[in-house]
C-alpha angles and dihedrals in degrees: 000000000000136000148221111225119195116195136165124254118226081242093064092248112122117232132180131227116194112206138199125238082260089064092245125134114247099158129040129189133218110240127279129209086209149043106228087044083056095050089051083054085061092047100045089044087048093045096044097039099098097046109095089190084068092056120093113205111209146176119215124228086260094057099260120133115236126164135208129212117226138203130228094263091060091260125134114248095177150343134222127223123271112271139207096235140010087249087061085047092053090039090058090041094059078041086068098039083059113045114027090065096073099009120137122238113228119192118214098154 
């Protein structure tokens, strides 16, 4: 099962990762100047996880695919690693779908 992780930038500003079972990020947040923004962050990422349409599927100026989830509203929730192929960047988007929806929060900051 995954989890949501909360810390606490160097800036002040609070940000989620959400990790595999492995341990391993799959999802990263912009930063919050708030908690409970930060929390909203969680919920929309759990709420719009399983929907493929939310997910952006990008390629970076080097080459590498990424992908962004997006809300409803066409903002980015949250965006992946760079990764060596598109199949590792599919791989870590099923990854999302099936993690963030049940995933736990965990606050370290």
């Amino acid at each position: 099962m995954g989890k949501f992780v909360i810390s606490k930038r160097k800036n002040g500003e609070y940000q989620f990762n959400l990790k595999a079972s492995n341990g391993q990020v799959i999802l990263g947040s912009e930063g919050y100047t708030t908690k409970s923004a930060c929390e909203n962050g969680i919920d929309s990422v759990k709420k719009n996880a399983p929907d493929d349409d939310r997910y952006d599927r990008k390629e970076s100026s080097t080459g590498k695919p990424y992908f962004n989830l997006k809300a409803g509203n066409g903002q980015i929730i949250g965006s992946s690693e760079m990764y060596e192929s598109v199949a590792a960047r599919e791989n870590g988007i099923e990854s999302v779908k099936k993690n963030a929806p049940e995933a736990s929060v965990e606050d370290e900051s």
